[in-house]
VMD Tcl script that draws the C-alpha trace (Angstrom):
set ca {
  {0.00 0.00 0.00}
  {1.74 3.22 -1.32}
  {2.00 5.70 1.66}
  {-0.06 8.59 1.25}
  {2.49 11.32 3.01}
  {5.41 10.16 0.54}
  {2.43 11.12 -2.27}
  {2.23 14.60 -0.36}
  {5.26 14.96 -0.86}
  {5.15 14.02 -4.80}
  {2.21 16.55 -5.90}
  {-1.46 18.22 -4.90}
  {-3.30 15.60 -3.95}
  {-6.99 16.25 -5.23}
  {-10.23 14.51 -2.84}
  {-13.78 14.16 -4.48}
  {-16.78 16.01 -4.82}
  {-20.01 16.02 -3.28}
  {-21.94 13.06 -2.48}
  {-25.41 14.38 -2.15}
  {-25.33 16.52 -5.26}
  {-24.66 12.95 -7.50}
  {-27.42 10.94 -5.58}
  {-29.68 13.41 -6.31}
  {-29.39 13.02 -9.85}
  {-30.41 9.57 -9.17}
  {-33.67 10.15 -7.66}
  {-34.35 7.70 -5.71}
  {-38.07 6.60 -3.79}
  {-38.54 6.42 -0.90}
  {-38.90 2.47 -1.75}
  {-35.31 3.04 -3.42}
  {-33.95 4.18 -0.14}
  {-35.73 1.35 1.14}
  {-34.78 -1.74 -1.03}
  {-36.27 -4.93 -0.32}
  {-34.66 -5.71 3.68}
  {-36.58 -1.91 5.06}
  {-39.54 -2.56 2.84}
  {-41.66 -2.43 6.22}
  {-39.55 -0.34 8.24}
  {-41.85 1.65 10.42}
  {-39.59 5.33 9.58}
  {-39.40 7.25 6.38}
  {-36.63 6.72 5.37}
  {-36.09 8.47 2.41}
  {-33.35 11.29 2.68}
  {-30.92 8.57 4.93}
  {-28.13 8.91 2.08}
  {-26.07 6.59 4.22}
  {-28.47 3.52 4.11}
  {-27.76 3.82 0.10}
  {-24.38 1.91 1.06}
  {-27.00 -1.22 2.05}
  {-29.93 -0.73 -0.27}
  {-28.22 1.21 -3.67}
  {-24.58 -0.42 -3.31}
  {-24.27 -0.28 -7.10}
  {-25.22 3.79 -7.16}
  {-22.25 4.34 -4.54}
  {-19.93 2.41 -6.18}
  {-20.59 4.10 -9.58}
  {-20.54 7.65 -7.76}
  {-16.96 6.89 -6.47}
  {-15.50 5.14 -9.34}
  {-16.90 8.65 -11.73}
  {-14.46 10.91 -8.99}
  {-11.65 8.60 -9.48}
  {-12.14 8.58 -13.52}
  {-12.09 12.53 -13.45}
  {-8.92 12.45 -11.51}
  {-9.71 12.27 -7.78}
  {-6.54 10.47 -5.61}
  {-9.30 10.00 -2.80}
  {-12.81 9.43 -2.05}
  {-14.90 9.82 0.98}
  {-16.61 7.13 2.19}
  {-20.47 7.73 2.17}
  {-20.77 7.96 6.19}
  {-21.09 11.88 6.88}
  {-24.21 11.22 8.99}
  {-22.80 7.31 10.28}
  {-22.70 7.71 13.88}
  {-25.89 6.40 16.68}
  {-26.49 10.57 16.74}
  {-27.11 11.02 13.90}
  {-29.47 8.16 12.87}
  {-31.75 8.44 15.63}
  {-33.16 10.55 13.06}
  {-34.43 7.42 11.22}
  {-34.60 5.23 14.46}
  {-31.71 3.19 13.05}
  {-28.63 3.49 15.60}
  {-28.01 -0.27 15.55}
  {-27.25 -0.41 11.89}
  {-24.20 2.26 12.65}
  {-21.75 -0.57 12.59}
  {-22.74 -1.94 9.27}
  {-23.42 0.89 7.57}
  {-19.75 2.30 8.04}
  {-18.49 -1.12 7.59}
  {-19.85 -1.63 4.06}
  {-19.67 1.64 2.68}
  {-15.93 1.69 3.27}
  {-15.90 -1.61 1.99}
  {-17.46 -0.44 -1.59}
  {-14.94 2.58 -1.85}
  {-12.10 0.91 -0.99}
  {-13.23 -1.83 -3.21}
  {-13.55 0.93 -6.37}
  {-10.18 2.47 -5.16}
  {-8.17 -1.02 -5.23}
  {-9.09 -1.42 -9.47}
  {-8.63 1.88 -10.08}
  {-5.17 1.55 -8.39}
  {-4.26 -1.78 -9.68}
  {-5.11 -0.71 -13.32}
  {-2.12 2.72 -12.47}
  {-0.12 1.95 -9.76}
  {2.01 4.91 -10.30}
  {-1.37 6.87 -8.73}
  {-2.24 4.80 -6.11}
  {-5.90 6.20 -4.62}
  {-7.35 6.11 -0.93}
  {-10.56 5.83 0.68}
  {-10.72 8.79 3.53}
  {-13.61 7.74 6.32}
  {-15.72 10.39 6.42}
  {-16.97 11.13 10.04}
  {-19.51 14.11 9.87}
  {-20.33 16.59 12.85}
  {-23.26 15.12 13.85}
  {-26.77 17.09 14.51}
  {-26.16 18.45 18.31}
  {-23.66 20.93 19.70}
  {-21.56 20.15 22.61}
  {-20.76 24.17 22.95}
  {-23.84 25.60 22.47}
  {-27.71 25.60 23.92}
  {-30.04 24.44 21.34}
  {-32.31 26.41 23.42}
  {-32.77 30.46 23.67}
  {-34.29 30.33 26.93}
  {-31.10 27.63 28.78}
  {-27.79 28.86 27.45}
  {-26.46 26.59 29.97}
  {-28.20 23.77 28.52}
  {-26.48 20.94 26.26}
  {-27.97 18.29 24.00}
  {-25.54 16.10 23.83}
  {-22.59 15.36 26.56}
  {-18.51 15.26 25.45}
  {-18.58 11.67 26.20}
  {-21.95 10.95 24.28}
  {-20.05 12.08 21.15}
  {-16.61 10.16 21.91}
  {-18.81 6.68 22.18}
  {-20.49 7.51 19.22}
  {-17.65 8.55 17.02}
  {-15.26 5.47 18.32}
  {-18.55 2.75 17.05}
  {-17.95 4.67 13.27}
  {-13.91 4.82 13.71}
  {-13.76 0.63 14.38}
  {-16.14 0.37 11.60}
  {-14.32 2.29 8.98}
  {-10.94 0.61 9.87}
  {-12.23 -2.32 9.73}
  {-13.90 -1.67 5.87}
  {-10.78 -1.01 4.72}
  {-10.43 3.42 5.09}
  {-7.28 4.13 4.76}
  {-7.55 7.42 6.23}
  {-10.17 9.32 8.50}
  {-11.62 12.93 7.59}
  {-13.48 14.46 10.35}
  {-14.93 17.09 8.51}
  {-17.21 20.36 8.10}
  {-16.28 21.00 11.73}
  {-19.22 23.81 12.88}
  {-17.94 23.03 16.70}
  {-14.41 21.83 17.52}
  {-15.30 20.53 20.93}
  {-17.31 17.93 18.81}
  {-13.99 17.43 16.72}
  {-12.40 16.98 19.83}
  {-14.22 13.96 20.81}
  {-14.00 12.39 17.39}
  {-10.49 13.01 17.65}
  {-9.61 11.55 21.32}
  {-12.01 8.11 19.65}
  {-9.75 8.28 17.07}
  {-6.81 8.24 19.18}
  {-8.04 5.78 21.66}
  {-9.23 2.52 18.34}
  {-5.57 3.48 17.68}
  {-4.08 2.88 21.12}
  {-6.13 -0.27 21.65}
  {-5.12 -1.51 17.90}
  {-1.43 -0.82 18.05}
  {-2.26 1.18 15.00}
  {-1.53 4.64 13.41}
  {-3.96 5.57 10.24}
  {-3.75 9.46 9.26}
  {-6.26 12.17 10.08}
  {-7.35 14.81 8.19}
  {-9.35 17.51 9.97}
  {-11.82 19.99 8.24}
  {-13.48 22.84 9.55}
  {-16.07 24.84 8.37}
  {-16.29 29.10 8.71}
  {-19.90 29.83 8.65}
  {-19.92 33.78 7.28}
  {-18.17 36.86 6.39}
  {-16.98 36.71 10.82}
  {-14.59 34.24 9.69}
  {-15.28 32.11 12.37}
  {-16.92 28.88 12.97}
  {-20.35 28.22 14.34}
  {-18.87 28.01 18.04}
  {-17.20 31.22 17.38}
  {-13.16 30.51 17.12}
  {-11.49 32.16 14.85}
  {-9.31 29.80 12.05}
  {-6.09 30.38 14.63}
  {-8.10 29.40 17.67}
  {-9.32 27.06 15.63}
  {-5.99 25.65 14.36}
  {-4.58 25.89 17.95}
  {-7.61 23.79 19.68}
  {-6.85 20.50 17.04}
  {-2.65 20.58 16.91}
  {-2.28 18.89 19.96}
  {-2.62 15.24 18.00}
  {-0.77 14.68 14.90}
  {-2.84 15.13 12.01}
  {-2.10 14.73 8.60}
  {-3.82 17.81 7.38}
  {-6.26 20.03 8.81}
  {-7.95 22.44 6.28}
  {-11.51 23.87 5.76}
  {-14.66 22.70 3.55}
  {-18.63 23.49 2.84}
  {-20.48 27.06 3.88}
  {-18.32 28.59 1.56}
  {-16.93 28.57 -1.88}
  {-13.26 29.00 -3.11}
  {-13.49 32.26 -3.73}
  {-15.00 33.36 -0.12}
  {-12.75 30.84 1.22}
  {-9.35 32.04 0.43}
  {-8.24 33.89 3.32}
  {-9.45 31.93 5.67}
  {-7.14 29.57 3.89}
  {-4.03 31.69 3.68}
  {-4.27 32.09 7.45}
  {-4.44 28.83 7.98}
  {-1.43 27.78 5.52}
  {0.89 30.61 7.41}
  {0.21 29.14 10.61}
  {0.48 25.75 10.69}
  {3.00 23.15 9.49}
  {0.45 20.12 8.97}
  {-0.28 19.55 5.50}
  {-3.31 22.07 4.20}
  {-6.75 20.62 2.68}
  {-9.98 22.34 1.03}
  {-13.33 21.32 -0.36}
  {-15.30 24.42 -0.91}
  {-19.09 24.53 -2.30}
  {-19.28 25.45 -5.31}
  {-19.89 29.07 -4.48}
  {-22.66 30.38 -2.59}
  {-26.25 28.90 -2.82}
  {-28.81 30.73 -5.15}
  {-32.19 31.65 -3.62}
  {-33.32 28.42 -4.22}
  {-30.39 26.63 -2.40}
  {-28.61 25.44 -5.20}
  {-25.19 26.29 -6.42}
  {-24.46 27.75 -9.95}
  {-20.56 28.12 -9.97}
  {-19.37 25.77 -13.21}
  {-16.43 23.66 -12.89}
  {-14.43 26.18 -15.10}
  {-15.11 29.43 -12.61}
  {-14.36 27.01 -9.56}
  {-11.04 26.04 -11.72}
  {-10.03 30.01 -11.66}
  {-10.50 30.40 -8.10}
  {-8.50 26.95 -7.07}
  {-5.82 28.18 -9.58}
  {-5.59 31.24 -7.52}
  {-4.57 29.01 -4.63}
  {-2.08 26.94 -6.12}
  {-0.21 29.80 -7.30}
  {-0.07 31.26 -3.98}
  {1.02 27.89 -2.70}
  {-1.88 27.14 -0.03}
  {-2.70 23.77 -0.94}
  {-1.44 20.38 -0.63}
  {-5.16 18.32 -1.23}
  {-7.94 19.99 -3.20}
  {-11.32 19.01 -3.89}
  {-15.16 19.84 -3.90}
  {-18.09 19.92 -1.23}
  {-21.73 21.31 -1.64}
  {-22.77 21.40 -5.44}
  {-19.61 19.86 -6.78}
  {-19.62 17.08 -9.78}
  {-16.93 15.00 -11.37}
  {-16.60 17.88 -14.06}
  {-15.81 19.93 -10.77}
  {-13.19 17.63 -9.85}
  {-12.11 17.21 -13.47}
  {-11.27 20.99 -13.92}
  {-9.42 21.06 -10.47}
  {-7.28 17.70 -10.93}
  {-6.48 18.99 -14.46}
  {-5.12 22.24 -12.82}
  {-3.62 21.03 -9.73}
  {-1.27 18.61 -11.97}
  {0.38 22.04 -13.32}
  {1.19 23.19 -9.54}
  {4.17 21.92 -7.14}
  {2.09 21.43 -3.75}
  {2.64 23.49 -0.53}
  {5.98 22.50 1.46}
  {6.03 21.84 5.23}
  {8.76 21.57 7.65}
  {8.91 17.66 8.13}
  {7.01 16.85 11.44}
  {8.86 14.65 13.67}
}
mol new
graphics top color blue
foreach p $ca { graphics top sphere $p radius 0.5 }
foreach p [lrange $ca 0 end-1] q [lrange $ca 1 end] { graphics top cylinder $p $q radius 0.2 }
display resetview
């Protein structure tokens, strides 16, 4: 298994686009979503993009295996809502194992051809591990700011079920990403660090924040330093930014980050800024302009798409990025 910091090293590593935006153009049923084994469950479950891994196999498979044909050297594993949090939404907590399980078993399964067919550009399967639907650092309610839905360890037990699961499917990496409150990160983090303590294991982390507005700061209010400062305790692979906004909106935010920090640097922007009707109009050759704009100011070292992103997205960025040396860091010890 090539190592993925000695490809770091080599060039811009690019990560896929956006999940939802490709199921969508799918448009599944509600019987779709539920295939023949949730036929009677008792939830709708239509909108539960994760349970596609178990009832649409074939639709995530094809989605991953079109980001690695337009150029993508990783793909996320289709888990952003995969933790017991999460789907109590849909009443279906104990299916959190399996669902992680198998949809990093059907990316990792799409990465191995695509690898064995080049070697020379070996791709990976990043685990991705969403923020979940609660806040540990705010009140969900106006009237209790002491109030908390959801409790530090709460999220740590939850996270470490979708860590062991994604290991054991084959991830190669883990992305906790579109981080709207780092003391959520946190706890995904010290899981993270614990599977790998009780494993004897080490399996690289990428961390990805989100900044919510024009305050550049995230939902929970840190700035990207404080930000930067609360996750560089454990040693991450990369810690970047994705979603909220696009590449243009994003790029200080991202030259901050890049001046301060000596972990590798990731993005996935949207693709712009939603229209009135929530969808996102940038093309794949205006996101192209904006990326290029970061590669020749030497931000980067992975680049790829969130919110309204396609393979032609990643396409136009991994047919840019290949022109560009990627960002240099002081080796880590």
């Amino acid at each position: 298994m090539s190592n993925i910091k000695d490809e770091l090293q080599k060039r811009i590593l690019v990560l896929d686009g956006a999940m939802g935006t490709m199921l969508q153009q799918y448009n599944f049923s509600e019987e779709d979503f539920r295939g023949e084994r949730f036929k009677d469950y008792p939830s709708p479950l239509k909108g539960n993009n994760d349970l596609l891994s178990l009832t649409q196999p074939k639709a995530i498979a094809e989605i991953h295996a079109k980001y690695f044909e337009a150029g993508a050297d990783i793909v996320e594993t289709n888990t952003f809502s995969g933790t017991t949090i999460a789907m109590a939404d849909y009443n279906m907590e104990d299916l959190v194992y399996e669902l992680n399980f198998e949809s990093a078993k059907i990316a990792k399964e799409v990465a191995d051809k695509f690898t064995k067919a080049n070697p020379d550009k070996p791709r990976f399967v990043a685990g991705s591990i969403g923020p979940t639907n609660k806040t540990a650092s705010l009140s969900p309610d106006v009237n209790r700011p002491e109030y908390r839905a959801i409790t530090f360890n709460e999220l740590r037990i939850a996270y470490k079920q979708q860590v062991e699961a994604l290991i054991d499917g084959g991830a190669d990496l883990l992305l906790v990403e579109t981080i709207f409150d780092t003391l959520n990160a946190k706890a995904a983090l010290f899981a993270i660090e614990e599977v790998k303590e009780e494993r004897h294991i080490d399996i690289p982390i990428m961390v990805s924040g989100t900044i919510t507005d024009a305050s550049g700061r995230t939902l929970s209010g840190q700035t990207v330093e404080a930000f930067l400062t609360s996750i560089s305790h454990i040693p991450l692979l990369s810690v970047g930014f994705n979603c909220a906004l696009g590449a243009q909106q994003l790029k200080p935010y991202l030259q901050r980050l890049s001046n301060e920090t000596n972990f590798y640097t990731s993005a996935h922007p949207n693709a712009g800024l939603p229209n009135a009707f929530g969808e996102y109009d940038e093309t794949p050759k205006q996101m192209q302009g904006y990326i290029e704009d970061y590669l020749k100011n030497n931000l980067i070292n992975i680049i790829g798409g969130c919110c309204g992103t396609s393979p032609a997205h990643i396409k136009a960025i991994a047919d840019v990025a290949k022109n560009y040396k990627p960002r240099l860091i002081q080796e880590l010890a």
